[in-house]
C-alpha positions in Angstrom: 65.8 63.7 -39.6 66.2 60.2 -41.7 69.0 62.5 -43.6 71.3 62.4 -40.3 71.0 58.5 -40.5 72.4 56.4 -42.8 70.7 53.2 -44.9 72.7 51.3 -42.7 71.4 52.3 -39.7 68.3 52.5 -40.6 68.1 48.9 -41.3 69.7 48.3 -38.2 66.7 49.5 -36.2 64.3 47.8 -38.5 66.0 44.6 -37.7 66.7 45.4 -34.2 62.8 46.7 -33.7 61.6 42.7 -35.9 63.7 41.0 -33.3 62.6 43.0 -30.6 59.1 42.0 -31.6 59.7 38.4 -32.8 61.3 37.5 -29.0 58.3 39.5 -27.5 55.2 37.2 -29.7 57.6 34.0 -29.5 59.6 33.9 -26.4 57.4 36.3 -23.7 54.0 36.1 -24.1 54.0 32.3 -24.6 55.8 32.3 -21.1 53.3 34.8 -19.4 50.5 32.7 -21.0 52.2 29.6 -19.0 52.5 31.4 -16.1 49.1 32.9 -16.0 47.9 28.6 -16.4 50.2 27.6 -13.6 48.7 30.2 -11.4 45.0 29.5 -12.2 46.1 26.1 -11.4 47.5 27.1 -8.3 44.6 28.9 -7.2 42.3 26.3 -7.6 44.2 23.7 -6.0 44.5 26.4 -3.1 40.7 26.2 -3.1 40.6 22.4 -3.3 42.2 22.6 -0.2 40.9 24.8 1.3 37.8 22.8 1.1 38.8 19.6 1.7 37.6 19.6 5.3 33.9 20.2 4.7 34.6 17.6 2.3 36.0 14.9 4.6 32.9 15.7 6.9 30.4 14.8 4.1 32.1 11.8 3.4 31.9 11.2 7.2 28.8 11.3 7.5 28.2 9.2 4.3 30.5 6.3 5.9 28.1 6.5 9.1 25.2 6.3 7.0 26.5 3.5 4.6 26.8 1.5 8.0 23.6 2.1 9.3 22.2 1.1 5.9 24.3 -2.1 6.4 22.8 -2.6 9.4 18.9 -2.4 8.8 20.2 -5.0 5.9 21.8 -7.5 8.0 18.5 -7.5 10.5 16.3 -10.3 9.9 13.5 -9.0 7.4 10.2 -8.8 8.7 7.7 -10.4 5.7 5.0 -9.4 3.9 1.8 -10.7 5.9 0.0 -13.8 5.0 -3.4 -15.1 4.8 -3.9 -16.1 8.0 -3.2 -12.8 9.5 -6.1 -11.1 8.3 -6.9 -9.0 11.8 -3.8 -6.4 10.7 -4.8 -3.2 9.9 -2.6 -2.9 6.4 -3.8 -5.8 5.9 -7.3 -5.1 5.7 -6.8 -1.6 4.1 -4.6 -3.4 1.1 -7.8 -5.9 1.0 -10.5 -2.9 0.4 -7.5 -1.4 -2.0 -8.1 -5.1 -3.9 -11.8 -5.5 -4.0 -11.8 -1.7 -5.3 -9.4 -1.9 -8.0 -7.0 0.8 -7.0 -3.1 0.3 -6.5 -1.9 1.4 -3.0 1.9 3.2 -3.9 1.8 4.1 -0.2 0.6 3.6 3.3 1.9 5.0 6.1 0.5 4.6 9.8 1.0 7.9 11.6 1.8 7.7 15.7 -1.1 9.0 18.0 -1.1 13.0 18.0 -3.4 15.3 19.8 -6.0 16.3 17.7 -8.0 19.4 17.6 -11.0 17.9 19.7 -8.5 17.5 22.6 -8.0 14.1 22.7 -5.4 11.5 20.7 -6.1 10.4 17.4 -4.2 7.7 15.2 -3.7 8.6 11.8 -3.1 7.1 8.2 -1.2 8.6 5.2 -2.6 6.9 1.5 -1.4 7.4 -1.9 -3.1 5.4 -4.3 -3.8 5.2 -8.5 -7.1 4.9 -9.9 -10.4 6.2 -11.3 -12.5 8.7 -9.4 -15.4 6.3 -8.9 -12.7 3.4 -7.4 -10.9 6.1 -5.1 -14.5 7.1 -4.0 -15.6 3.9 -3.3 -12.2 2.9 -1.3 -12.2 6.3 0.8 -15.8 5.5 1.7 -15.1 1.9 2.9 -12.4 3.6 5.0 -15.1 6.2 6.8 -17.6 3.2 7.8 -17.3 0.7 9.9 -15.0 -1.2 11.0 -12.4 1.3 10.3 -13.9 4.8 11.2 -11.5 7.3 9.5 -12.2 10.8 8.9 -10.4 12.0 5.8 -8.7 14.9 7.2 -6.7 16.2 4.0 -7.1 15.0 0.2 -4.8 15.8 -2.7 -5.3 14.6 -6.2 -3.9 15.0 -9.5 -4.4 13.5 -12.8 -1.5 11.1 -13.9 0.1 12.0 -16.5 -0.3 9.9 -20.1 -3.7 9.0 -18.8 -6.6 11.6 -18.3 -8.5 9.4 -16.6 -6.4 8.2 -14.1 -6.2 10.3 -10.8 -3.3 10.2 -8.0 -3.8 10.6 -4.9 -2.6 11.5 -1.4 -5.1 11.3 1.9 -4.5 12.1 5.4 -7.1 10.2 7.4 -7.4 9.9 11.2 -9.1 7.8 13.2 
């Protein structure tokens, strides 16, 4: 068959089939590369868009919260109580915290709820730091007079760094 064609022809089709393949590798698939960029870039724009709107609701709702925050910070600031107020309740509870060398990370008065006896009960939530024998003696100052609290549910974990001091969380009610 390469008998019917001549030299010359057959390095025609050689150089015809290396151009052929030099425009394909240089000049087409760099396009098609392009294009195939543009239209992941188009398609994720289309999703940008797309949700935008659940977007501008979050930010909503962050404005209205930003504003509220602004407002709780422009309200006169209620201090910390002093010594001559010794009657209040955190007060008293921060005092027993003192004298028993714990830290107090949080105290949290709970509204009146109806308790399992039938009748309304006020409630506390503690988290405190310290050694067992400190939070033993603090939650015992808390169930005896004047205070009366029942410790109605106690967590506790041991801090981290330190094996000996415990962290914990109490739900007392009165």
């Amino acid at each position: 068959m390469l008998a019917q064609f001549s030299s010359r022809h057959v390095w025609l089709w050689l150089l015809g089939a290396t151009g052929l393949a030099a425009w394909l590798t240089f000049g087409v698939l760099p396009r098609h590369r392009e294009i195939a960029k543009l239209r992941a870039e188009i398609r994720s724009l289309d999703r940008l868009e797309r949700g935008q709107t659940t977007h501008l609701q979050k930010l909503a709702e962050i404005e209205q919260s930003l504003a509220r925050a602004k407002e709780l910070l422009s309200s006169p600031r209620v201090g910390a109580p002093t010594s001559s107020e010794k009657d209040g309740l955190f007060t008293t509870v921060a005092e027993i915290a003192q004298k028993t060398g714990i830290i107090l990370t949080r105290f949290s008065p709970r509204e009146a709820q109806e308790a399992s006896r039938g009748k309304a009960a006020e409630g506390v939530y503690i988290s405190c730091l310290g050694s067992f024998q400190q939070i033993a003696r603090f939650l015992l100052s808390l169930e005896s007079p004047p205070f009366s609290f029942h410790v109605v549910e106690l967590t506790w974990r041991k801090k981290q760094g330190n094996g000996e001091i415990l962290e914990i969380e109490a739900f007392c009610e009165n």
